[in-house]
N, C-alpha and C positions, 0 to 999 in steps of 0.2 A: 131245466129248472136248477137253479143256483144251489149247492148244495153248503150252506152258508158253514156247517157244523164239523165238517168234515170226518164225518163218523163218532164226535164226541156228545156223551151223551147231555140232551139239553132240554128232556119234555119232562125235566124234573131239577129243581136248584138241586146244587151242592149244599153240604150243611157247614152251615157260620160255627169253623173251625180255629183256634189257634194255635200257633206258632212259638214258641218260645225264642229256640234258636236263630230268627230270624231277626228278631228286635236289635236296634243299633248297641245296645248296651252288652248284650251276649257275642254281638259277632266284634266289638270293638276289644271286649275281654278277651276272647279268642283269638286273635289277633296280637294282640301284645301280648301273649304266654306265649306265643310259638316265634316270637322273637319281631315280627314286624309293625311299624308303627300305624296304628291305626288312625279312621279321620278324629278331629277333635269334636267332640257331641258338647261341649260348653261354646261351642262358637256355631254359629247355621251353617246347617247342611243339607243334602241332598237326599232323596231317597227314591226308592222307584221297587214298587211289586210287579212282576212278570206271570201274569194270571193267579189275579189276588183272587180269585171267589166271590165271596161275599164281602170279602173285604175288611172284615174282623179284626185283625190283625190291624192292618194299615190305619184302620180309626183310632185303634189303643197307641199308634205308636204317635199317631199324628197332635191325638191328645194330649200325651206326657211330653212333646216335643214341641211347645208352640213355636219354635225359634227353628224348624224344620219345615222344607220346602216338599211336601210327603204325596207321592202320586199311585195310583194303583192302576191297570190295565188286564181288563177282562172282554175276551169274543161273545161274554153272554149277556145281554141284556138284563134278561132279571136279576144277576148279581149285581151288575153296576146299581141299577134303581134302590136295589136294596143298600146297599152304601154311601149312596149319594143320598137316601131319603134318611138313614141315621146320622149320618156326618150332620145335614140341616137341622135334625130336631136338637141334635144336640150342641149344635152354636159353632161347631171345627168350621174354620176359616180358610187354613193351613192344605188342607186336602183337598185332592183331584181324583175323581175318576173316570178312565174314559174305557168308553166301548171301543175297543179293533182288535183285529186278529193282527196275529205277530209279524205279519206281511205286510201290512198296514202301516204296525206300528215302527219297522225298520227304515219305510218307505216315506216317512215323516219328516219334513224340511229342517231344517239345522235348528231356525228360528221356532220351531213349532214346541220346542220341548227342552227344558234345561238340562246338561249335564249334571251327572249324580255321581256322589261320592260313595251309596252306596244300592246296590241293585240288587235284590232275591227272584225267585222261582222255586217255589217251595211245592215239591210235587206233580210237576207239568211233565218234564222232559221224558219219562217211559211213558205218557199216557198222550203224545201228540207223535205226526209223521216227523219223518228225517229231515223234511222240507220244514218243515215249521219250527223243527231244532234250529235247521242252519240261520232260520230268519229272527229266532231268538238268539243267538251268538252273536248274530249280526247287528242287531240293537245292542248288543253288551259292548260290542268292537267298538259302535259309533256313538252310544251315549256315559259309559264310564270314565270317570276323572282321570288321570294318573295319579296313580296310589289308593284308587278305589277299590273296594273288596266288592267282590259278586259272591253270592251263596247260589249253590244249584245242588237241589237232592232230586235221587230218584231210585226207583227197585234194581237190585243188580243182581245180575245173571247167577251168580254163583249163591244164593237163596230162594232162586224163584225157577229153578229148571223145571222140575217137575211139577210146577203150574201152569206152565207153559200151552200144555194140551186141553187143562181143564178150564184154561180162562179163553181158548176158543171156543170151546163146548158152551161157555156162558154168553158167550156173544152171541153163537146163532142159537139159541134157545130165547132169547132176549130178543131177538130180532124176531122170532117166528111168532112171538105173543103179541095177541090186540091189546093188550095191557102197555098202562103206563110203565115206566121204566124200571120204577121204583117195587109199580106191584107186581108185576113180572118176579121177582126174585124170588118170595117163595116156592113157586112153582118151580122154578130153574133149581133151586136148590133140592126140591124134592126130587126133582129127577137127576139128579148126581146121585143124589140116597139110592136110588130106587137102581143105578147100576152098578152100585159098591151091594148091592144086596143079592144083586142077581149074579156077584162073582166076577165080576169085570177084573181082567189079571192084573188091569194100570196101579189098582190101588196098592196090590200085594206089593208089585214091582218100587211103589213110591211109597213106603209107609210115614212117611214125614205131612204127607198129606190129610192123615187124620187129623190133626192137629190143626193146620190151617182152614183145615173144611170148618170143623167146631168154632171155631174163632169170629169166621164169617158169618155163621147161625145168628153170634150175639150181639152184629152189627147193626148200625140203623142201612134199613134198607137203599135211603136215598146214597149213602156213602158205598153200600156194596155196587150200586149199580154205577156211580161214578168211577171204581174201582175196577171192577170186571168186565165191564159190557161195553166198554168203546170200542169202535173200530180198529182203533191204534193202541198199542199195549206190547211194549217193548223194554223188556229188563234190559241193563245194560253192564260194560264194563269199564271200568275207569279209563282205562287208556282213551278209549272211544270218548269219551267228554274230554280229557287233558289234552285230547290233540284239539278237539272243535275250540276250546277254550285257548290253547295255542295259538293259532290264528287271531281271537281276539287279543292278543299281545297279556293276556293272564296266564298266570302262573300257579299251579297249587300250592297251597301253603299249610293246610292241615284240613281237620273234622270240627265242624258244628258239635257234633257227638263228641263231649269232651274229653270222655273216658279212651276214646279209641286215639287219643296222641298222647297217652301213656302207654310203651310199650308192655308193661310186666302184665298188665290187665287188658291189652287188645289183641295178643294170639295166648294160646297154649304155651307153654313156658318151655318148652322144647323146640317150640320155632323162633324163639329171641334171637340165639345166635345166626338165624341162616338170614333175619330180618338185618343184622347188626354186619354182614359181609353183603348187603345188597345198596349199591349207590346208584344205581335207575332208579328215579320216582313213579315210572307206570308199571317193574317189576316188583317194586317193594311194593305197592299200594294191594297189589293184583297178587299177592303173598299173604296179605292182609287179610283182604277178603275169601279165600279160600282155608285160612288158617281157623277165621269164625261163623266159618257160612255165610258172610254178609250178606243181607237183607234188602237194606236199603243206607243208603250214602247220602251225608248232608256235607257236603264240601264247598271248602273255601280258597276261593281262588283273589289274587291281587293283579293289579294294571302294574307291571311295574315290579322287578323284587329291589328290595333295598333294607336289606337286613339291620336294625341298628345297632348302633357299638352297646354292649354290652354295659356299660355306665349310663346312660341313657335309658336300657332295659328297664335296670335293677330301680332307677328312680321310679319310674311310670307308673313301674310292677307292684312297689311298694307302697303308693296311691291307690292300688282297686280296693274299694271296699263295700264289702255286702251285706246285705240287709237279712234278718233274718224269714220267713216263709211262715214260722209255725209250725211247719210238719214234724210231726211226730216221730220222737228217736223209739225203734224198736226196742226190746228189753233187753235184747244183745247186746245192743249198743249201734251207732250207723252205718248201716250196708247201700251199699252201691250196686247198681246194675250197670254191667262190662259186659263188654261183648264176648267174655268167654263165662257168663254166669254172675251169679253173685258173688260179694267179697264185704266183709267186715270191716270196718277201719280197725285199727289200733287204737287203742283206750287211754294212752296216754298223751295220745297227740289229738286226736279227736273229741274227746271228754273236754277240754279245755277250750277247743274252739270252740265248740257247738253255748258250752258256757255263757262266753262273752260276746257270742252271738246273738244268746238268748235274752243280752241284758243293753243290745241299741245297736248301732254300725259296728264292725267291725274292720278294719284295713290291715294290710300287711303289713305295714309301719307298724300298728297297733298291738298286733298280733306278735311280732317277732322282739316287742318291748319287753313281753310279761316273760320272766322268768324260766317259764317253761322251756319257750324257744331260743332263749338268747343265744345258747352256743349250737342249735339246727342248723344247718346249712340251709339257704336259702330256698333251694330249687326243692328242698321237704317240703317246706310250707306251701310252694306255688302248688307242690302236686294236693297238698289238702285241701287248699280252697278251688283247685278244678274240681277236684270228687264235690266236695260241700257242696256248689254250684250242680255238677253234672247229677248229684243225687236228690236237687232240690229243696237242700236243708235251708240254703242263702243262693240269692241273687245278686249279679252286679248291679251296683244303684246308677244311677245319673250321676254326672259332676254335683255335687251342692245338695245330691237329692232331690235332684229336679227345681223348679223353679217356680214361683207362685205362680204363673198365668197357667203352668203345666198342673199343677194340681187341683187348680179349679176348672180347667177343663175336664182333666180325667172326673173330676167330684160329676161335671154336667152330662160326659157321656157315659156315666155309672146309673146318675138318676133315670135317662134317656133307656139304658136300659132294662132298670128295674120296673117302669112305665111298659115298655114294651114286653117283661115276662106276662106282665099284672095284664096284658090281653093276651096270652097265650101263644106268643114268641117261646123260643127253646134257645135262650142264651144263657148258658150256667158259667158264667165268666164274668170276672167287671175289673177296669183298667187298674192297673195300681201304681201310679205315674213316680213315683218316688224311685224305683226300681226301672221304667221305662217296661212294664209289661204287663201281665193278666195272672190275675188268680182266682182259679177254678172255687166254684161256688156250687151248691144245689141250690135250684131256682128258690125254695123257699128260704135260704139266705141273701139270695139278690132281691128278694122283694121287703125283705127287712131290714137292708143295708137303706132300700130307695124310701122306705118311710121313717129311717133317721136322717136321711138327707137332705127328705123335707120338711125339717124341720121336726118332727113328733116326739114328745121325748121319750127315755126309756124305763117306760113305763111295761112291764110284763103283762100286764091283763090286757092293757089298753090294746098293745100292742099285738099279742097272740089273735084276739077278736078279730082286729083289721083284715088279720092274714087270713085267719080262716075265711072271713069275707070274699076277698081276693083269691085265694083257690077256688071257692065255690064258682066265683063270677068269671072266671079264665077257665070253669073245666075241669078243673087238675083237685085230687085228691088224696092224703099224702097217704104212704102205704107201712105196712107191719108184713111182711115176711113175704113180701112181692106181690102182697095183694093189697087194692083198695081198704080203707077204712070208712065205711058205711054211717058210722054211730056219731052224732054229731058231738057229742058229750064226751067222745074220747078221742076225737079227732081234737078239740081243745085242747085236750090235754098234752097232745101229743106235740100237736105245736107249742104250747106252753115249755115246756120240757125244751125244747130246740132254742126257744128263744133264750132263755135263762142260761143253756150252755154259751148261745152266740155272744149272750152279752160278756158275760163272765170270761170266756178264753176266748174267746174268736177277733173282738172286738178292737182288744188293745193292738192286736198285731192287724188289722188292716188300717187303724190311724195310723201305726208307725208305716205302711206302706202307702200312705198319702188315697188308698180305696175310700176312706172316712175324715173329715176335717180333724 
């Protein structure tokens, strides 16, 4: 009997996740900070997911990007139906998805599949065999442009050693249950409890292990079991991908993780210098990662190096401009998460962005106009709008901010989604095609975004009734301190309450991100 899955786990979907770093907008940005020219996203382009999931991702890009040729590639069935059944409700034209395994899909005739300019795998490569790597490299060798960027993340060795033992223990505990995949993990988990209790010396020996056990507790089950329980589950270390990616004729060029290609904020500051006399890229990478325990790696690799002249850079460079997010500046002021911790900005350079961010686009032409920065040296400013971005204060936008067929699509597959919470779907996301990405929402934001997009207007009474409506009819009931709210007379209220904040603050920044006409 065909063993079509090849030990990955499939008697349970994946959950409809996004990506940030993945989107053309982030890895084009990326790309030209670290000196190389990226593809043009104001002219069509290419794209291609390398085990998209549900596909989430690839809808939101395909939507902001109507002028993008956008495919996705998944071995499982019910993800494909699930992307291809939202791609149709919501009108995308632009997008493909097909079912095959990465064997298949390398093994696919010249004509059968366009060249892409750019290609991801977000999360596959430790959770498939070495055969299934080599067959996905091998579609990177034979279907990337020259001068195309591949993104490939995955767990590496030097954060995940002493998981090592415990994520086989998960396997065959998972394997030994009549239980579905997903419900199997309670159980799998109590019994890790149950030999951390009985004195088992692993846990003493790994105490870092506390921490990630607790972690997993507060995950959704369907994602712990896609996580822990495949057959195949292999941290890795850069070298080992830089060489498979060698062969496809790419080259490393930096981190998705934007923080980690500054060096002051991606080791310890005592390993700057030993980072600063190393000119090997798989010993400096592999210095990197032992310097912050690295976890997991989102790297970006090119078809092709071709560095550009520095005048060319500085023009490009001075074109990114970012939209602002909304997110809230701490009372500190903005901090960042690096990979050696957290860090503060500086108040005098940060206070001023975050400002004139907060009042439309801002660009680094724009930016280095105002006074503040005129006599900064350049490469200051780039490193602020990495952190700004890498902290999620601002994103890079589209050319133009997208373009109207891209905002009425993102507008179609927002409502498509708010439709599908409103039956008790679990998408807390909706596209925000201005930006070319997604911003996270609680579902009873995505189902108040979907009846101002049909048209309702914002009307507070009208509107809070609706919803409550709609929770009731989907199930869902919203909560006070982790628990259900029972009381229907305060459950109004409480929606009441959310909606008047949505309109009030929430509202104006998802029209400026194109989420809202």
């Amino acid at each position: 009997m065909a063993q079509w899955d090849d030990g990955y786990v499939t008697d349970v979907a994946y959950t409809s996740n996004f990506y940030r770093e993945i989107t053309p907008t982030w890895l084009a940005m990326t790309s030209l900070l670290l000196g190389h020219r990226p593809p043009d996203l104001a002219r069509p382009f290419s794209y291609a997911d390398l085990g998209c999931g549900n596909g989430f991702t690839t809808l939101v890009i395909a939507a902001a990007c109507p002028h993008a040729d956008v495919w996705g590639f998944d071995f499982n069935p019910a993800h494909v139906e699930f992307a291809n059944d939202l791609a149709a409700r919501a009108g995308l034209t632009n997008v493909r998805f097909l079912e095959t395994s990465f064997a298949d899909l390398e093994a696919m005739p010249d004509a059968a599949l366009p060249d892409f300019d750019m290609m991801v795998s977000h999360g596959v490569l430790s959770w498939i065999s070495p055969a299934n790597r080599r067959h996905l490299a091998g579609t990177v060798a034979k279907r990337l442009k020259p001068g195309g960027l591949v993104y490939l993340s995955y767990n590496v060795t030097t954060g995940w050693t002493a998981m090592v033992p415990m994520q086989a223990l998960m396997r065959m505990l998972g394997a030994a249950s009549p239980e579905r995949s997903d419900a199997a993990v309670p159980g799998v988990l109590d019994f890790v409890d149950r030999l951390k209790q009985a004195g088992a010396l692993y846990f003493n020996a790994n105490p870092a292990l506390e921490n990630r056990l607790t972690d997993i507790r507060k995950q959704d089950p369907r994602y712990v079991a896609h996580e822990y329980m495949n057959q195949d589950w292999h941290p890795l270390m850069f070298a080992d991908i830089a060489g498979e990616m060698l062969e496809a004729k790419c080259r490393f060029i930096g981190s998705a993780t934007l923080a980690e290609n500054i060096d002051t904020v991606a080791v310890p500051p005592n390993m700057a210098p030993i980072l600063g006399e190393t000119r090997d890229p798989n010993l400096r990478e592999t210095l990197r990662d032992i310097g912050c325990a690295q976890a997991f790696r989102r790297d970006v690799y090119r078809k092709g190096i071709s560095p550009m002249p520095a005048a060319e850079q500085q023009m490009l460079v001075e074109g990114i401009t970012l939209a602002g997010t909304g997110l809230a500046v701490p009372e500190g002021g903005a901090t960042f998460a690096t990979p050696i911790g957290s860090v503060t900005g500086r108040p005098e350079i940060y206070q001023p962005l975050l400002s004139m961010l907060d009042s439309g686009p801002l660009s680094v032409r724009h930016a280095r106009a105002a006074p503040t920065f005129a006599e900064r040296p350049l490469v200051e400013l780039m490193q602020a709008f990495t952190l700004l971005v890498a902290g999620g204060y601002g994103h890079p936008m589209l050319p133009d901010g997208g373009t109207v067929a891209g905002h009425d699509a993102g507008r179609r597959l927002n409502l498509t989604i708010a439709r599908a919470n409103a039956s008790a779907a679990d998408l807390p996301r909706l596209a925000a095609p201005a930006i070319g990405s997604a911003i996270g929402m609680d579902i009873l934001e995505t189902l108040l975004v979907g009846e101002l997009l049909a048209g309702k207007p914002a009307d507070v009474g009208a509107l809070a009734a609706e919803l409550v409506g709609t929770l009731a009819r989907s199930g869902r009931s919203v909560q006070r301190e982790g628990k259900p709210v029972t009381d229907q007379a305060e459950t109004l209220r409480i929606v009441t309450e959310a909606v008047v904040a949505m309109l009030e603050r929430r509202v104006p920044v998802l029209r400026r991100l194109g989420v809202l006409g």
